[in-house]
N, CA, C and O atoms as a Tripos MOL2 file, in Angstrom:
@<TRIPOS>MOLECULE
protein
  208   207    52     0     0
PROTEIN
NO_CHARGES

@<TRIPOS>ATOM
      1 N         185.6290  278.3420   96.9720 N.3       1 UNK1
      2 CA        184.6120  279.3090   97.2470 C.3       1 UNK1
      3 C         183.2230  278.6770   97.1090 C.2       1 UNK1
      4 O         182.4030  278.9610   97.9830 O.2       1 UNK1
      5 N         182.9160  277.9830   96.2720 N.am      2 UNK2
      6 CA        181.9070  277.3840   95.6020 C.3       2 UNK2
      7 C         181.1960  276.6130   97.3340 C.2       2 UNK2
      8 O         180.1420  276.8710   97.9160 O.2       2 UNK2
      9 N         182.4280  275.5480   97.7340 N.am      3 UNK3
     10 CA        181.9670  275.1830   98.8500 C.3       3 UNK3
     11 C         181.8840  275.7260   99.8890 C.2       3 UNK3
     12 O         181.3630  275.0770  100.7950 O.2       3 UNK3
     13 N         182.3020  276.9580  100.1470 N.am      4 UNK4
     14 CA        181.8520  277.6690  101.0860 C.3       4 UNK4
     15 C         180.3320  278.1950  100.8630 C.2       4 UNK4
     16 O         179.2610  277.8960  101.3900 O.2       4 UNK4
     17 N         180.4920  278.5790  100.4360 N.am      5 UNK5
     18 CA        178.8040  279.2360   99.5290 C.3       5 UNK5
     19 C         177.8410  278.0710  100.2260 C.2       5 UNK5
     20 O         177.1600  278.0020  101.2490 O.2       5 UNK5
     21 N         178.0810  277.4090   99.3850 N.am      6 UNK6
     22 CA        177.1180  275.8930   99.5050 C.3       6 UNK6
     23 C         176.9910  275.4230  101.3640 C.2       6 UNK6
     24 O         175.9710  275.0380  101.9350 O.2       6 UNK6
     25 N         178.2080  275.5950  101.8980 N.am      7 UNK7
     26 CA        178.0210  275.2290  103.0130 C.3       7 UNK7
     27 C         177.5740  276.2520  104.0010 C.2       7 UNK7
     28 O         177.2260  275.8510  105.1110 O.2       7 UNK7
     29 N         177.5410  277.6210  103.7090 N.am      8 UNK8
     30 CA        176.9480  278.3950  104.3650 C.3       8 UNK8
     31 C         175.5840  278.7140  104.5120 C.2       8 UNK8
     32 O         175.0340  279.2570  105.4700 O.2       8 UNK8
     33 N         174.9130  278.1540  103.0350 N.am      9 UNK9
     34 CA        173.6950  278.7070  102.8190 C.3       9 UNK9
     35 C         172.8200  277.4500  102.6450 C.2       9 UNK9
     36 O         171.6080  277.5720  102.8240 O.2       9 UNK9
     37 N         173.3660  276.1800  102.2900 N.am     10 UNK10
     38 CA        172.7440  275.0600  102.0990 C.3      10 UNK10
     39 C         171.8730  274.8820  101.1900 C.2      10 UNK10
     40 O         170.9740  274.0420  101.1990 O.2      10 UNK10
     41 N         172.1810  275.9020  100.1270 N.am     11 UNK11
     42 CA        171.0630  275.2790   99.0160 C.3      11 UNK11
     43 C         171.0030  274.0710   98.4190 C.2      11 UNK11
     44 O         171.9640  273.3110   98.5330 O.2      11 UNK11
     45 N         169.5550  273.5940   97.4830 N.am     12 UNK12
     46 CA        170.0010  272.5240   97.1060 C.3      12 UNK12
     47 C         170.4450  272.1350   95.7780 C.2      12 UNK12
     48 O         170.1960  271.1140   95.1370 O.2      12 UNK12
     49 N         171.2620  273.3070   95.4500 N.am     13 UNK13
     50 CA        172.1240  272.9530   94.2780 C.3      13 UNK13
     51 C         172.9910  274.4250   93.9120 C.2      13 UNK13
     52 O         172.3130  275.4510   93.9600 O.2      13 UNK13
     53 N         174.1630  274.5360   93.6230 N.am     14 UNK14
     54 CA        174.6900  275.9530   93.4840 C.3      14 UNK14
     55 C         174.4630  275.9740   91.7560 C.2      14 UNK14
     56 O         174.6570  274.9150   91.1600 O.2      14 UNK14
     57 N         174.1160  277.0030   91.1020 N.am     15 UNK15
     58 CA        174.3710  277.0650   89.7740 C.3      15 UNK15
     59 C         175.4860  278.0990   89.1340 C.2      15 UNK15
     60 O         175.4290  279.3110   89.3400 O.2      15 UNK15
     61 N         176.2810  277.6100   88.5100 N.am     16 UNK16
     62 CA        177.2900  278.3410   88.1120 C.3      16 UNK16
     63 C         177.5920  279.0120   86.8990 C.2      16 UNK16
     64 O         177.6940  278.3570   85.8610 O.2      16 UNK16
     65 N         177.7580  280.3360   86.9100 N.am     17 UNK17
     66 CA        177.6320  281.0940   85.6620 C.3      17 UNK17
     67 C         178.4460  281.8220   84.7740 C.2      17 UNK17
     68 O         178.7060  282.6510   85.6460 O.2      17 UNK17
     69 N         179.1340  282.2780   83.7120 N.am     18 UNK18
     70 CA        179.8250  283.2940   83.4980 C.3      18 UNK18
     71 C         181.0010  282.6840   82.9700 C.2      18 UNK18
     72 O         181.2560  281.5350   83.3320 O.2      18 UNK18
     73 N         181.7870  283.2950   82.1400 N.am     19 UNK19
     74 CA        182.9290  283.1000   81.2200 C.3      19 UNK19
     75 C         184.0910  282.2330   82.5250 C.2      19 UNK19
     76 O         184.4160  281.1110   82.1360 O.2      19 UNK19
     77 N         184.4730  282.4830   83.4100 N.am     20 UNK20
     78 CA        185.0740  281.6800   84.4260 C.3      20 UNK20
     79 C         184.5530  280.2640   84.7860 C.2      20 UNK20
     80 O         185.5100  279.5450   85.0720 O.2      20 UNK20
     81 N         183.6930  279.7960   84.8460 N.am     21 UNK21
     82 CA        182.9380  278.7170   84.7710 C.3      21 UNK21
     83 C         183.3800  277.7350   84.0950 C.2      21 UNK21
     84 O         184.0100  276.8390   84.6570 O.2      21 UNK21
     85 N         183.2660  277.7280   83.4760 N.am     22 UNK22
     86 CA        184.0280  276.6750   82.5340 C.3      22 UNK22
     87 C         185.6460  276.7310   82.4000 C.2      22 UNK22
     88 O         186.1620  276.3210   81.3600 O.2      22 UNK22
     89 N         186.3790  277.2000   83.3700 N.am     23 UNK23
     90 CA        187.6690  277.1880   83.7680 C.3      23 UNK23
     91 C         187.8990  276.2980   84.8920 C.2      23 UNK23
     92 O         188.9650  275.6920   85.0050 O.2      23 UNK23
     93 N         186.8400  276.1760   85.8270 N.am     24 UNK24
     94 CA        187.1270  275.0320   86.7750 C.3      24 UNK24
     95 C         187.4060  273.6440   86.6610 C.2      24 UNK24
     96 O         186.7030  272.8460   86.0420 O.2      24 UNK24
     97 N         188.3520  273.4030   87.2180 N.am     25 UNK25
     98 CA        189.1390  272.2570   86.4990 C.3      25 UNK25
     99 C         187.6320  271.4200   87.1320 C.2      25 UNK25
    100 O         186.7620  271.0060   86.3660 O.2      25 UNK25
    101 N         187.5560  271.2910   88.5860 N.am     26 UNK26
    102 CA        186.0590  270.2140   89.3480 C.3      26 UNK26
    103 C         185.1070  270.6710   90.1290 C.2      26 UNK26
    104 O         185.1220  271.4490   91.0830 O.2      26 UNK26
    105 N         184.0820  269.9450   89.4710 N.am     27 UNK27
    106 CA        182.9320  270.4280   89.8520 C.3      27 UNK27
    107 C         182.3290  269.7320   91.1480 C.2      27 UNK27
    108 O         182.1920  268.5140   91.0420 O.2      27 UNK27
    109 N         182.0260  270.1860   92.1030 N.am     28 UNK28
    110 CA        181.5930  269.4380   92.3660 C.3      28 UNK28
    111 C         179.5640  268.7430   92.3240 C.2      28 UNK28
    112 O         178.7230  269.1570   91.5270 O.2      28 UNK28
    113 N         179.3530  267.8190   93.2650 N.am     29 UNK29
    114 CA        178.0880  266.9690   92.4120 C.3      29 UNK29
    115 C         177.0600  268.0060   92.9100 C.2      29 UNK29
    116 O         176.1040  268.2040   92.1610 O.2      29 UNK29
    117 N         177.1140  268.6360   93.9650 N.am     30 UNK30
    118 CA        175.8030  269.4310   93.7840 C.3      30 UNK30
    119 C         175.9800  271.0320   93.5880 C.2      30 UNK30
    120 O         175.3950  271.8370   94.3130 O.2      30 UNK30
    121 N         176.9750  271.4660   92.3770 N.am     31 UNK31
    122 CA        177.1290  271.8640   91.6580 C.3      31 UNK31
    123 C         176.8380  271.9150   89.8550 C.2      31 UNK31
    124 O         177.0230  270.9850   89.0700 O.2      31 UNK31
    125 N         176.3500  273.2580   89.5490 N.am     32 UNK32
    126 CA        175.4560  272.8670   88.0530 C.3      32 UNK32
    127 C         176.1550  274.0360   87.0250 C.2      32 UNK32
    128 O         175.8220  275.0710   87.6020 O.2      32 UNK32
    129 N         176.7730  274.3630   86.0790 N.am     33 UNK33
    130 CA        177.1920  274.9320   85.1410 C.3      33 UNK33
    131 C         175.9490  275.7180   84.3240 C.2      33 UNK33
    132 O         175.4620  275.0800   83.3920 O.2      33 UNK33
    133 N         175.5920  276.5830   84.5020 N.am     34 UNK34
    134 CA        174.2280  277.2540   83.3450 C.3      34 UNK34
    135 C         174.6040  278.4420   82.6680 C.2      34 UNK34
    136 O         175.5520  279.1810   82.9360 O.2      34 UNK34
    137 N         173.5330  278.5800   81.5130 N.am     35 UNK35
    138 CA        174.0970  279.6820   80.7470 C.3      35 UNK35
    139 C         174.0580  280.7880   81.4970 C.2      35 UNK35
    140 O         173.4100  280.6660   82.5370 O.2      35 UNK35
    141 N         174.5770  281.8920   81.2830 N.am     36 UNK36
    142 CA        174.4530  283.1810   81.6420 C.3      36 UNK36
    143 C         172.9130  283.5380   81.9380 C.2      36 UNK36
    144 O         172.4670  283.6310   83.0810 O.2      36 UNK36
    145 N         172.1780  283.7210   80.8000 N.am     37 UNK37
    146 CA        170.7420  284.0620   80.9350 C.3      37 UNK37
    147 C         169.8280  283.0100   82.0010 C.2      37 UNK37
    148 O         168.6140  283.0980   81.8170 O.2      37 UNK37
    149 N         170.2590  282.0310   83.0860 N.am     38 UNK38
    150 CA        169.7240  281.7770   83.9100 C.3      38 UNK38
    151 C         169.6570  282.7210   85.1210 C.2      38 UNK38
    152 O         168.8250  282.6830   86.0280 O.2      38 UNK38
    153 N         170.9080  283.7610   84.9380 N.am     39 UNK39
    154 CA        170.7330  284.3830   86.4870 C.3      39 UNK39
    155 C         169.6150  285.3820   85.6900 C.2      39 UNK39
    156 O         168.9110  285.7540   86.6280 O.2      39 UNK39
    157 N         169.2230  285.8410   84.7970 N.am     40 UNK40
    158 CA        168.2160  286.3040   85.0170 C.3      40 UNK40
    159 C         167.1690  286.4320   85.1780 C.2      40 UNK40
    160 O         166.6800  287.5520   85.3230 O.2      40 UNK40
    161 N         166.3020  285.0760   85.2130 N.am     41 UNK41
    162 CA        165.4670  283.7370   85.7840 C.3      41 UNK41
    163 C         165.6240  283.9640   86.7420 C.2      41 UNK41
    164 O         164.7260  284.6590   87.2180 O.2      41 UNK41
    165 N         166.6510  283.6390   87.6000 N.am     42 UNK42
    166 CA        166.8860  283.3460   88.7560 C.3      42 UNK42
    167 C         166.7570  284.5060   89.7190 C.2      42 UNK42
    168 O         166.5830  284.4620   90.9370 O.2      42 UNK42
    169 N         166.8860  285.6240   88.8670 N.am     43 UNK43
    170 CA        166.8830  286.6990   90.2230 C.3      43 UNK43
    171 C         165.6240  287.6940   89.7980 C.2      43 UNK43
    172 O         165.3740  288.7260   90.4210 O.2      43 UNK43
    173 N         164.8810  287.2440   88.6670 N.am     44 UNK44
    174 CA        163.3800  287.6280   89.0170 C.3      44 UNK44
    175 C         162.8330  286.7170   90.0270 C.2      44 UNK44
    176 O         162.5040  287.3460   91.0330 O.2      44 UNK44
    177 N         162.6410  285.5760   90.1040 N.am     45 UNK45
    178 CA        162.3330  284.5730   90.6130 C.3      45 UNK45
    179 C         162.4810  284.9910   92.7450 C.2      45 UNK45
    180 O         161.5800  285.0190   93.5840 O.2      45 UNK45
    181 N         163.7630  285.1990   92.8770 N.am     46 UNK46
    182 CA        163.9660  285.8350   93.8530 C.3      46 UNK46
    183 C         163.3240  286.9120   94.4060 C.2      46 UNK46
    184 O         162.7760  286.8710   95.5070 O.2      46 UNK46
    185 N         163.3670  287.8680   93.6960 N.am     47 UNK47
    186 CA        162.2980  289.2530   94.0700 C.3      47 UNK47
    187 C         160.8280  289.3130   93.7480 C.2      47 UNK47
    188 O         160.0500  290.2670   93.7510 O.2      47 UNK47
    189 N         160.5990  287.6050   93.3770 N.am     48 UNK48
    190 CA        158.7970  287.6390   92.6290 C.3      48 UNK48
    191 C         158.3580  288.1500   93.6220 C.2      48 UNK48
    192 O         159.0230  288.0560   94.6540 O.2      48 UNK48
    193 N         156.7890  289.0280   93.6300 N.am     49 UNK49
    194 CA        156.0930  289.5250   94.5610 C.3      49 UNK49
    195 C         155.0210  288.0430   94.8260 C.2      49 UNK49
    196 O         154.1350  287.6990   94.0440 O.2      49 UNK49
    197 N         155.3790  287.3410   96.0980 N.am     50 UNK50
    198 CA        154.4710  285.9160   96.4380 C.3      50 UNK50
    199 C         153.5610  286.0920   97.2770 C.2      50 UNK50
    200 O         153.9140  285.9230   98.4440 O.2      50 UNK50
    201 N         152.4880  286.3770   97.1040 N.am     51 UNK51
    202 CA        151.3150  286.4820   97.7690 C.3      51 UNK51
    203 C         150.5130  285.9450   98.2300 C.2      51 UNK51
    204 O         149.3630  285.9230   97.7910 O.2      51 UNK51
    205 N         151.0800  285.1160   99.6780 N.am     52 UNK52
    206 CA        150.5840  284.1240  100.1880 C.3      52 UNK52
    207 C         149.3310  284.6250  101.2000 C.2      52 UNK52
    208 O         148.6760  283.7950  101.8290 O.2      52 UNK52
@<TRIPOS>BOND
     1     1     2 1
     2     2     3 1
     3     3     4 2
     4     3     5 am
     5     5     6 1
     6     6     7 1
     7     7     8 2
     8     7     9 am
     9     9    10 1
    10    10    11 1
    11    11    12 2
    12    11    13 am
    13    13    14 1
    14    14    15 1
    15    15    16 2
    16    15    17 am
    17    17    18 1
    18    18    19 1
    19    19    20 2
    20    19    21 am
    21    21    22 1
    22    22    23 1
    23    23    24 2
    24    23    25 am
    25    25    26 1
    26    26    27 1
    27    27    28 2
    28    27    29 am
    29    29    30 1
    30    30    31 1
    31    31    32 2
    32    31    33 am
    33    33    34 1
    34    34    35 1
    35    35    36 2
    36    35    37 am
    37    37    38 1
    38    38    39 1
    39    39    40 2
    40    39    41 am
    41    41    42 1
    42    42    43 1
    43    43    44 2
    44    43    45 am
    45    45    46 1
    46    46    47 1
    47    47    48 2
    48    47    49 am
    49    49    50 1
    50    50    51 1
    51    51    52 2
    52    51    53 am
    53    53    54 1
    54    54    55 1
    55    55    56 2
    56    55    57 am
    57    57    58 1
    58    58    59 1
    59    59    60 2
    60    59    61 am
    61    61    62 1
    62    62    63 1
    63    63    64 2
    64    63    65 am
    65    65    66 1
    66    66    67 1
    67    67    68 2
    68    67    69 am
    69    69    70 1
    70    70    71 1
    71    71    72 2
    72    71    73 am
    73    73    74 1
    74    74    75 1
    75    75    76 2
    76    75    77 am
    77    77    78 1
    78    78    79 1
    79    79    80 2
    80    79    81 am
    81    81    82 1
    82    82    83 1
    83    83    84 2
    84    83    85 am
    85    85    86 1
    86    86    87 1
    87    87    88 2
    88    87    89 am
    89    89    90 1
    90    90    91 1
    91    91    92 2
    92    91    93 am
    93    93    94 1
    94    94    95 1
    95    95    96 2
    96    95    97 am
    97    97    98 1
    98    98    99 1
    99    99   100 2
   100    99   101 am
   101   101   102 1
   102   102   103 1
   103   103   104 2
   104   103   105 am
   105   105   106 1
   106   106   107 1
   107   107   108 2
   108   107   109 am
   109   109   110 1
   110   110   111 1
   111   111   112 2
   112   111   113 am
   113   113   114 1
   114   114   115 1
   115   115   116 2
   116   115   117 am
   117   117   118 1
   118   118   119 1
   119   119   120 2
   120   119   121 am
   121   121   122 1
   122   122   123 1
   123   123   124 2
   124   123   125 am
   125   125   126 1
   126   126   127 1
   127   127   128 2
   128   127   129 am
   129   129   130 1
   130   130   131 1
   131   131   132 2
   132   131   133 am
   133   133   134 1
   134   134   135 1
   135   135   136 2
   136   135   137 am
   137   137   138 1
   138   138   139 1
   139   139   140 2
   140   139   141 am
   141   141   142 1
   142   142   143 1
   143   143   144 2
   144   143   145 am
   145   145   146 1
   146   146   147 1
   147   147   148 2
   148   147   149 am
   149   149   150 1
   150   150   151 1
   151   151   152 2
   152   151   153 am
   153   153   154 1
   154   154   155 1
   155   155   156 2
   156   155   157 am
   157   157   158 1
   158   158   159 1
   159   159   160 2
   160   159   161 am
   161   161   162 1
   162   162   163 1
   163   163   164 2
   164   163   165 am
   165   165   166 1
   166   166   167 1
   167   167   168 2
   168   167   169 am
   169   169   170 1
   170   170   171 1
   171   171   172 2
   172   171   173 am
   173   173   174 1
   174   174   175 1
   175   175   176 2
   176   175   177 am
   177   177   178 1
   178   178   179 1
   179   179   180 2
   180   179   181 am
   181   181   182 1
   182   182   183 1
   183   183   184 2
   184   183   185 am
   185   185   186 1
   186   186   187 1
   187   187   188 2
   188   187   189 am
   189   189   190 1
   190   190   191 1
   191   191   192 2
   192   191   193 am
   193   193   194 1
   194   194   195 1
   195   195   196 2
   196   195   197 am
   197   197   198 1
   198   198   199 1
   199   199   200 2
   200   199   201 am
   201   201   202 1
   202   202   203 1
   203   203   204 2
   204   203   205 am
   205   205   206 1
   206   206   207 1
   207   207   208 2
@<TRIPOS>SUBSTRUCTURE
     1 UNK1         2 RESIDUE 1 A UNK
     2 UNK2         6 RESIDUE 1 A UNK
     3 UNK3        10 RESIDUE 1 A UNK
     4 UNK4        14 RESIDUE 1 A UNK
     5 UNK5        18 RESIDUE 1 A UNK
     6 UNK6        22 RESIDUE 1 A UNK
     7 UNK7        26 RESIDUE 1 A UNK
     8 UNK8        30 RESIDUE 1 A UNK
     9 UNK9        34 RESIDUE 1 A UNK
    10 UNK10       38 RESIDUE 1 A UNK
    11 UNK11       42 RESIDUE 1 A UNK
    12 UNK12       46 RESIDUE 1 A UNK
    13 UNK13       50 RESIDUE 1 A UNK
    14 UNK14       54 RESIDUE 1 A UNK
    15 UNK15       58 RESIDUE 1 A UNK
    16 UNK16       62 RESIDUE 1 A UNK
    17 UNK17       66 RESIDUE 1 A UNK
    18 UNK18       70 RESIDUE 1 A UNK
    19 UNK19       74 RESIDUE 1 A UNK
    20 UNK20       78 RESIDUE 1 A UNK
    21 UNK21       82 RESIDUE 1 A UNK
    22 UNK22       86 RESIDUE 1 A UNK
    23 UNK23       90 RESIDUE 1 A UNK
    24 UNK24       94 RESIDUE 1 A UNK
    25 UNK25       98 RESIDUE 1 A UNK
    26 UNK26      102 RESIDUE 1 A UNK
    27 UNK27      106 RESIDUE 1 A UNK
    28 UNK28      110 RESIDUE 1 A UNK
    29 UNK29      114 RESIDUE 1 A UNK
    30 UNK30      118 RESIDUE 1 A UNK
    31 UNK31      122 RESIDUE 1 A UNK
    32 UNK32      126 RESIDUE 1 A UNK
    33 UNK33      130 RESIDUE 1 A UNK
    34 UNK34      134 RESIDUE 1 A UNK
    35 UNK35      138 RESIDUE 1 A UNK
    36 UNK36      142 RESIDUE 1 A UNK
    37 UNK37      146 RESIDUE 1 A UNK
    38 UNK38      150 RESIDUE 1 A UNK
    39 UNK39      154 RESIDUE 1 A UNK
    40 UNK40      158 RESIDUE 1 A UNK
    41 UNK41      162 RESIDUE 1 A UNK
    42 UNK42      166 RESIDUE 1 A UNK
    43 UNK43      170 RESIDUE 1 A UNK
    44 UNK44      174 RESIDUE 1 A UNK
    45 UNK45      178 RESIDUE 1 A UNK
    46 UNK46      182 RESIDUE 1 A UNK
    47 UNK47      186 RESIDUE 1 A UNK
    48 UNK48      190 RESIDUE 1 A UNK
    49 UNK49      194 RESIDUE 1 A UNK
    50 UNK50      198 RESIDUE 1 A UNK
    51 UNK51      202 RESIDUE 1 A UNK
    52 UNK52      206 RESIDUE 1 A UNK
């Protein structure tokens, strides 16, 4: 799944979260393991109001 993700959307790095996470036997390299409290970083970050 991981590489589907990655290959659909092309980010440049997937970050991976949550009690399942650390069950994957391989990771792959542009793949990143983070704590839980990054997705919530991550998805203010997403909805910031950017006022270009």
């Amino acid at each position: 799944m991981v590489d589907l993700f990655y290959n659909a959307l092309e980010p440049e790095y997937v970050a991976l979260g949550g009690g399942n996470a650390k069950l994957l036997k391989e990771i792959p390299p542009y793949a990143r393991i983070v704590p839980n409290i990054s997705a919530f970083a991550g998805g203010f970050r997403l909805w910031e109001d950017v006022n270009l």
